[in-house]
N, C-alpha and C positions, 0 to 999 in steps of 0.2 A: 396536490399532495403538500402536508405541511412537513417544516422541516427544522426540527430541533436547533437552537442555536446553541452549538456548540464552544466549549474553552478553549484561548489560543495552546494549551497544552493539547488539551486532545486532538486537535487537528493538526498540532507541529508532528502529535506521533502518527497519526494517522498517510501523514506524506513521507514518514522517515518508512512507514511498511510499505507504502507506496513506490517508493525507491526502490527499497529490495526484491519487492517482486518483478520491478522492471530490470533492475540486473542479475536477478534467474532468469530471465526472458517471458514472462508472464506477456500473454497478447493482450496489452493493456495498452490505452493513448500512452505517448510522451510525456515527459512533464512540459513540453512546451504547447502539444496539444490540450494537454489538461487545465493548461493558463490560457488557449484558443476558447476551449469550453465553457471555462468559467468566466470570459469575458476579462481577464485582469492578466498584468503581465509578466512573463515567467520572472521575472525578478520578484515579484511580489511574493512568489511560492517560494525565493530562494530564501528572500527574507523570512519567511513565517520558520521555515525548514531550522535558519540561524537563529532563532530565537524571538525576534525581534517583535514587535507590535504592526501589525496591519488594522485598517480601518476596519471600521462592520457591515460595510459592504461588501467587503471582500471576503472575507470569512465568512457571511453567506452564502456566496455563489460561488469558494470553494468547496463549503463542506456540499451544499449541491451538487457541482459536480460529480465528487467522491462519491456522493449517494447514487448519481444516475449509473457511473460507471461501473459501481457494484453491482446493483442491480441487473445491467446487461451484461456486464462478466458471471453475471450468479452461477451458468451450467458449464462455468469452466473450472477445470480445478488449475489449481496454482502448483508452479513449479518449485516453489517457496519452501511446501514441507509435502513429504511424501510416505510412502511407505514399502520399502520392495523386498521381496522375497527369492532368496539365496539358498547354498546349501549350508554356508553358516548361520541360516537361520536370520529372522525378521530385520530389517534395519530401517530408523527413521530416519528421516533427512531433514534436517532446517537451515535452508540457507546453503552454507557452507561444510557444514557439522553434519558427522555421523554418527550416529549410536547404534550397535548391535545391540536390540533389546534385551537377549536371551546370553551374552558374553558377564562375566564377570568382570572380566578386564577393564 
């Protein structure tokens, strides 16, 4: 499998969603697993996370990871955003945040 090389932006946002779903509880590696995976050290993810420049070996075999672990997460859904039904009617969930689809409020 070939594997797009990705911008250090797109990948910094890609482990800030990465985050979030790990504290929804999303059954996803750690990020310290996820630096086990990609062969590179969880610093290096914290750094990429901060902004900062990482090498292009590494930003390789992160955004690898991210891809394998999508892939094997693909028939899970994420706890990240939802949709549940009530008697007040539909609510979505992101994150944190709710919205009553169907409220004016």
């Amino acid at each position: 499998m070939i594997y797009q090389v990705v911008s250090l932006r797109s990948l910094r946002t890609q482990l800030l969603v990465y985050q979030k779903r790990l504290r929804a509880g999303d059954r996803i590696p750690s990020i310290t697993e996820l630096a086990n995976i990609a062969g590179v050290h969880r610093d290096t993810l914290y750094s990429l996370i901060d902004g900062k420049r990482i090498s292009e070996r590494s930003q390789y075999a992160i955004s690898k990871s991210l891809a394998t672990i999508a892939e094997s997460a693909a028939g899970q859904g994420s706890k990240l955003l939802s949709v549940s039904l009530s008697a007040d009617g539909p609510s979505l969930h992101f994150g944190l945040a709710n919205l009553n689809i169907l409220s004016n409020r």
